[in-house]
C-alpha positions in Angstrom: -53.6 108.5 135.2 -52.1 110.7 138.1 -54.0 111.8 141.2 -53.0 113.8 144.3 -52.6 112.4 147.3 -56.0 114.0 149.0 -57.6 112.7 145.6 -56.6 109.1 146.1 -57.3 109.2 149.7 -60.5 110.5 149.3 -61.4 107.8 146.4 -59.5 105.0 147.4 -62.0 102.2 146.4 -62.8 103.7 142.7 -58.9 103.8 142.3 -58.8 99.8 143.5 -60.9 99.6 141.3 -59.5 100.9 138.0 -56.6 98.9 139.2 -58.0 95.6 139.2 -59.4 96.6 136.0 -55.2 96.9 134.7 -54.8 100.6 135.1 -51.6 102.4 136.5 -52.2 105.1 139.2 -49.5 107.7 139.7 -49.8 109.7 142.4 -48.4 112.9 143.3 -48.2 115.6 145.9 -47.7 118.5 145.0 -47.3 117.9 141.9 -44.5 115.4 141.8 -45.3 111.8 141.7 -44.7 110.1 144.9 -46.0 106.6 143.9 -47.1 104.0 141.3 -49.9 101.7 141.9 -50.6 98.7 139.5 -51.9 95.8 139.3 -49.9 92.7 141.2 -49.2 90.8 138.1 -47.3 93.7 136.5 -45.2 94.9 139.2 -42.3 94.1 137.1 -43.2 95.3 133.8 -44.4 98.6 134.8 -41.3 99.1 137.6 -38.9 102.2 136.6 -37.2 104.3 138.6 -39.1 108.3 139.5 
């Protein structure tokens, strides 16, 4: 799922919370992904370079 920046800031608990449920969050600003949050225990799995 990717989000903007302003999106996530503005939701950060309900994205915490899809990530404690095993989601990946990319987010973006403008338009280009910036970051990858997921959950602690698959830090490695889902790593890849932008």
């Amino acid at each position: 799922m990717q989000v903007s920046v302003r999106e996530f800031k503005n939701n950060f608990s309900r994205y915490l919370k899809e990530v404690r449920q095993g989601k990946i969050i990319e987010i973006t600003r403008h338009r280009r992904l910036v970051a990858r949050l997921c959950p602690a225990g698959e830090q490695k799995e889902a790593w890849r370079p932008l």
